[in-house]
N, C-alpha and C positions, 0 to 999 in steps of 0.2 A: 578612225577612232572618234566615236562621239562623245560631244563634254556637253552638259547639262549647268546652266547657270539659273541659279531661281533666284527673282530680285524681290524681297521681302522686305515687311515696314509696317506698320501701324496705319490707317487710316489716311488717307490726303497728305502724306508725305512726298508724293511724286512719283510712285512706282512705274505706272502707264506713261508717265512723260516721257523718263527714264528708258523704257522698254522701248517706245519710239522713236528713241535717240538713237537710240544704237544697232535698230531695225533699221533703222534709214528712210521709214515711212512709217503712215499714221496707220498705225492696225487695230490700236487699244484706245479705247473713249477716255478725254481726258475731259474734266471739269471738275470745278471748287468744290463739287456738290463730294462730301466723303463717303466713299462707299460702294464708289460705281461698278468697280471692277469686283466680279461673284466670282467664276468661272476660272478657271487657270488656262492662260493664253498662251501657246508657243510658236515658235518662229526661228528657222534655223538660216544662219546670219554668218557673212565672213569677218570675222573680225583680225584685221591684222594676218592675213594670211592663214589664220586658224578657224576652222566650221566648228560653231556654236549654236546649241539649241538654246533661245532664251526663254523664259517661265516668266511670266506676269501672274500675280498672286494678287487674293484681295487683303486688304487689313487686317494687320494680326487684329482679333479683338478677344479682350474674356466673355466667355459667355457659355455656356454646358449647352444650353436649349434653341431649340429651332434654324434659323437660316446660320445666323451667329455662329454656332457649332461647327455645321454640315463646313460653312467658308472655312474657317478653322483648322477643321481635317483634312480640306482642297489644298490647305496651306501647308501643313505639316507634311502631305503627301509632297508637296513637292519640295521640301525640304530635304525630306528618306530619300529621292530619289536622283537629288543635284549631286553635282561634282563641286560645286562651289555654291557659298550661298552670296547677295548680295546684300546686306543688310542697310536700309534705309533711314537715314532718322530727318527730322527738319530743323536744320540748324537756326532759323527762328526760334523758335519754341523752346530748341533745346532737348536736352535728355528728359523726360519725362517718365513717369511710373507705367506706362503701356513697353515704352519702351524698355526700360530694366527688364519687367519680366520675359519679356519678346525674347529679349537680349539673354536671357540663361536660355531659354527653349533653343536659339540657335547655336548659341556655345557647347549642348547638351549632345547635339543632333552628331556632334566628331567629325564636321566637315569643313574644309577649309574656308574661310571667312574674309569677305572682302567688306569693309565697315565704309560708309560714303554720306556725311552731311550734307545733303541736298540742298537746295533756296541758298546757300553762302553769300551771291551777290551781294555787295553792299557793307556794312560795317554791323548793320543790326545783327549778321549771324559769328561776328568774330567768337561772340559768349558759347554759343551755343556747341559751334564748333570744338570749343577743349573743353567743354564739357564732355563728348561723347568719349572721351579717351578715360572716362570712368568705365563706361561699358568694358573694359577689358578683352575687348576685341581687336587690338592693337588700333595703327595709327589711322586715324579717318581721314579718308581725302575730300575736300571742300570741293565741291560740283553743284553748276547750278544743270537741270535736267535739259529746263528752260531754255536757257540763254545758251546750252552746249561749252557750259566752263568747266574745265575739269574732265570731259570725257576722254580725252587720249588718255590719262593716268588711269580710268577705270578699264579702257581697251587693256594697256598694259598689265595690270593686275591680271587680266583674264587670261591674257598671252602667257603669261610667268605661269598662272596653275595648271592651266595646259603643257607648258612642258616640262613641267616640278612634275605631273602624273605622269607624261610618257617617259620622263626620265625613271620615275618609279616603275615602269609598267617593262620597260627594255631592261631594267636592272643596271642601269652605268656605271661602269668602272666610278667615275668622277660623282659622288651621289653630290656631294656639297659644290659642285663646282657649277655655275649659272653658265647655260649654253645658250641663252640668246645673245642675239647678235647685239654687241658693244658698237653704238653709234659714233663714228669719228668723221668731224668736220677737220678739214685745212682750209684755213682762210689764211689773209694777209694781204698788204698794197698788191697793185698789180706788178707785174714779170719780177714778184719775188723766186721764183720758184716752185709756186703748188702744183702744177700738174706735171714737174720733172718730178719731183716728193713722190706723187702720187704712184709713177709709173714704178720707180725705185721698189715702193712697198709691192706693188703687185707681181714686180719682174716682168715685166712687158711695158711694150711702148702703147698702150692701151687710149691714153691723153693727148692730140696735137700739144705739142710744145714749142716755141720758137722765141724768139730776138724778139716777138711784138709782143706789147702790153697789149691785155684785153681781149684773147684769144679766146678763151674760155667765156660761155656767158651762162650755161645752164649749172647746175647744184648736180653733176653728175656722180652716181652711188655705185661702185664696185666693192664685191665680196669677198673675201681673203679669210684666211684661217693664220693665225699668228701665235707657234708656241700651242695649240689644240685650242685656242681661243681666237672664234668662229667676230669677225667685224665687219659691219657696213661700211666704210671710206667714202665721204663726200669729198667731190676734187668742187671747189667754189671758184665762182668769178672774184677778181680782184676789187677792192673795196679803195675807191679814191671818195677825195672831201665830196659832200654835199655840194657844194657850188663846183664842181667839175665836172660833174655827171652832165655827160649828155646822151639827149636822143633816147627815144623809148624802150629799145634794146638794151642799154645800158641802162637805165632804171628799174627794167624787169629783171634782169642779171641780179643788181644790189639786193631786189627783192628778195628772188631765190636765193641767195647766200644768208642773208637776215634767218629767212626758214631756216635753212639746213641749220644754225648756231643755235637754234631756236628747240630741234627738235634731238640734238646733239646730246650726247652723256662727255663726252671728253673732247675740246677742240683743242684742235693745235694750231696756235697764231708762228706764220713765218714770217721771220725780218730775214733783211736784208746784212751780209755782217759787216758792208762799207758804208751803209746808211742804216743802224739801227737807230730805235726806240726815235720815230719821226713822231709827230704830234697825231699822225693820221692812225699811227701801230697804238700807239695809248689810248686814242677814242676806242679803236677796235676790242684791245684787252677791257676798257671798261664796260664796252658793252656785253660782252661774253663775261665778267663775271656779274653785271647785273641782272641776267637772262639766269644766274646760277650754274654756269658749268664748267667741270673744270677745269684747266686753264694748264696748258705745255706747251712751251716758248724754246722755238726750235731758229736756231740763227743759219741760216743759208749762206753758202759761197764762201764757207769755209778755208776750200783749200788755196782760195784770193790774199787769204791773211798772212799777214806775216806777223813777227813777234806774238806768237799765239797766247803764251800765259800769261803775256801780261793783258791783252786785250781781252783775255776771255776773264782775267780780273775786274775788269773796266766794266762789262757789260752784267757779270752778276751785282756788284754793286748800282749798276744805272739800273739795273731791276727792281732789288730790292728798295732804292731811294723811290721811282718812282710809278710802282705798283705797291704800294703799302696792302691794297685791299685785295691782294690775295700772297702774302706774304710765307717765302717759303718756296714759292714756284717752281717748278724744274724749268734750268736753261739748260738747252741739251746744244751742244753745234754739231751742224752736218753739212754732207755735200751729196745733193739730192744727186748732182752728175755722175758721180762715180759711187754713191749707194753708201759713202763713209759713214758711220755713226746713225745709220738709222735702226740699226738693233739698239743701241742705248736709245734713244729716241723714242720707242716703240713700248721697252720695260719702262721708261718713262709715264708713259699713256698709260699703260697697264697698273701701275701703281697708282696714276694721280685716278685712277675708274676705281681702285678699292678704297682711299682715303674719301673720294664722294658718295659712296654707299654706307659709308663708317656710321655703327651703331653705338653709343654709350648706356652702359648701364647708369640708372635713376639713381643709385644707391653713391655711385660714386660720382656723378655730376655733384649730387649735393651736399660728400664729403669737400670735393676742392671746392665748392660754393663757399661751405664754413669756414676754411680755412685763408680764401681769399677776401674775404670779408674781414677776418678777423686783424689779415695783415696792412689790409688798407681800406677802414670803414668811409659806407656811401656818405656822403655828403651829410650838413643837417640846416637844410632851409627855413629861414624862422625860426632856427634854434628848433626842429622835429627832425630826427633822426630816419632819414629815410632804411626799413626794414626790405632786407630782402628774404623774404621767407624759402623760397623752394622753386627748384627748378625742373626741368624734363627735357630730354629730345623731343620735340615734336614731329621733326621728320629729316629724312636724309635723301641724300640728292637734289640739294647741294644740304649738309649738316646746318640741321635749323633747333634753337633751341628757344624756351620759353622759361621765365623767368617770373612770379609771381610777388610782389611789394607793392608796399605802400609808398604813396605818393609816386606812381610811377613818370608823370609827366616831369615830376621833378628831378627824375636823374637823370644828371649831365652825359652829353656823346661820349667826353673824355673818358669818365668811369665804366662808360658801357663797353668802349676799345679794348679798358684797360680788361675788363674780362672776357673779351674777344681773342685778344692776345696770350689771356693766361690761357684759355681752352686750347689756343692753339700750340703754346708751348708744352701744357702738360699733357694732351691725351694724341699728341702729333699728329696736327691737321694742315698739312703747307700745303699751299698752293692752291684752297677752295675758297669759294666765297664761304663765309658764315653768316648764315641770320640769328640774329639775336633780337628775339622778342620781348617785352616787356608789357605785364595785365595784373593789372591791380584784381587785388580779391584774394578769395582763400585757397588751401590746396585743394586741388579739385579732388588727387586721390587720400584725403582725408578719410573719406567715407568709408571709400573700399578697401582702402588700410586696415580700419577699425574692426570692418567686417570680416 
């Protein structure tokens, strides 16, 4: 099955950079000079286990007459003839009027639409980047071409409309149900348990396991199907302190586990359930959710315990005391040795991978907006009422939202928690990280409201 992606844009946006990023070599002339690219360039490319033909286009521009035109129609052909289009803007710059109109031509054309603010590096394109979320092209993802930030979320997009078509094309029972494979890391100190986890979820002894720490050293990836939903399972090496790490082996290990959390949709951190929540299991839970993913706290060596409800009392509370910042969590306990509890464990993962994909509607973000405002107004420094005008998802995985006011450097972390915590009480979000952003200025979609 071939899939057709055309990467389109205005002038010097990046396209050819773009196009050589993900060719994996230089095929397309890149330079400041705008304009370069005439011709439509293709290149058929693995992306993510998926063959993809890609389309280098030149500059959208207006123009009816001469080279202008002819480019124009090179561009629009390959637009009629993509399975996706990629639409380019420079988050420098910002939205601009080349781009609006570009941006109806592509919206026009009825073909699935992947929107990507290109140059982001740095802070000059934080503007420009929620600007483009006017194009009503849905959410833009911030990639620099250049620098290669941001392109595994561009692969991914491309991965997803690849199987959103073949999904279409085979006609699936499940239309709405996502069949790529849900990425699961197991981490945790070392001989908590992960590679006995590991072998339990696959039904085979697949993992060496034994009495020694530090058995395991590679980020090892086994496929399983769970409930019709298809997952990768990372079995990781064990994660001891910084100053315990020895020898190159063991540093490369730490390495690879850092990846796998890295490249993870839902990890599951195992304690130990006669040594839980050590200072070494809380670095790790905060690194996983400042990495943004979501986070299932599974207690090993279960059937060790004794006085079970009151100790598994003990440990949801030591969760919730000291993981505030993903509040909510699932603590599931299990016994990797005899497979106890890793069906709860599993619907666990499963749910905490639909609350990190969780969409909010705009409409009612900034109903509870008003009304949590109205219940506990921001601060007012200098006696100036800090305004919070309007807010948006900006993106999900992990749920990140953006919040528009005045004086924004002046709102305190407290007030910002405090509506961290109402998001998460009222639209039930446990156990993710939340970003909560804060940008002075107007509503972006003012405009195209009006319109």
């Amino acid at each position: 099955m071939s899939f057709t992606v055309a990467i389109v844009g205005r002038p010097n946006v990046g396209k050819s950079t773009l196009f050589n990023r993900l060719a994996g070599r230089r095929l397309a002339l890149v330079d400041d000079q705008p304009g370069l690219t005439r011709d439509r360039r293709e290149t058929e490319v693995e992306l993510d286990a998926c063959t993809v033909t890609l389309v280098d286009t030149a500059g959208l521009e207006s123009g009816d007459e001469g080279l202008t035109a002819r480019m124009r129609q090179q561009t629009e052909a390959a637009v009629a003839q993509a399975d996706l289009v990629l639409f380019l803007i420079d988050a420098r710059t910002g939205v601009t009027a080349a781009d609006e109109i570009f941006g109806d031509l592509v919206r026009s054309a009825g073909k699935p639409v992947v929107l990507a603010a290109n140059k982001s590096e740095g802070r000059a394109a934080e503007a420009g980047f929620y600007e483009a979320f006017s194009l009503g092209l849905g959410e833009p993802l911030a990639i620099s071409a250049e620098h290669g930030l941001g392109i595994g979320e561009v692969i991914d997009a491309i991965g997803h409309a690849v199987e959103a078509r073949g999904e279409t094309e085979s006609r699936a029972e499940e239309t709405d149900e996502r069949t790529f494979k849900l990425r699961l890391a197991v981490v945790g100190r070392p001989n908590v348990g992960k590679s006995t986890l590991v072998n339990a979820l696959l039904g085979e002894e697949r993992m060496i396991t034994g009495p020694e720490a530090g058995i395991t050293r590679d980020a090892i990836a086994s496929e399983i199907e769970w409930k019709g939903r298809p997952l990768r399972v990372f079995d990781t090496a064990g994660l001891r302190r910084k100053a315990r790490v020895e020898g190159k082996a063991e540093t490369l290990s730490v390495g690879d586990t850092l990846r796998a959390i890295r490249f993870a949709e839902v990890v599951v951190l195992l304690l130990d359930a006669e040594q839980p929540f050590e200072k070494q299991d809380l670095q790790i839970a905060n690194l996983i959710a400042q990495e943004g993913r979501a986070l299932v706290i599974a207690v090993n060596k279960w059937d060790l315990v004794r006085e079970r409800q009151q100790r598994l009392a003990e440990l949801r509370e030591m969760c919730q005391r000291l993981l505030p910042q993903v509040k909510g969590v699932s603590l599931v306990t299990v016994s990797a040795k005899s497979g106890k509890g890793v069906d709860k464990l599993m619907d666990a993962v499963l749910a905490a991978d639909e609350v990190w994909n969780k969409r909010l509607p705009t409409h009612a973000l900034n109903d509870w907006l008003g009304a949590a405002v109205d219940a506990h107004p921001p601060p007012a420094p200098s006696g100036r009422r800090i305004k919070i005008r309007y807010m948006t998802q900006a993106n999900a995985r992990p749920p990140t939202f953006v919040a528009f006011c005045s004086m924004a450097q002046a709102l305190p972390e407290s007030y910002v928690r405090y509506l961290v915590n109402g998001l998460r009480e009222t639209f039930d979000l446990p156990g993710v990280p939340i970003r909560f952003n804060l940008r002075k200025g107007k509503n972006p979609y003012a405009k195209a409201g009006a319109e």
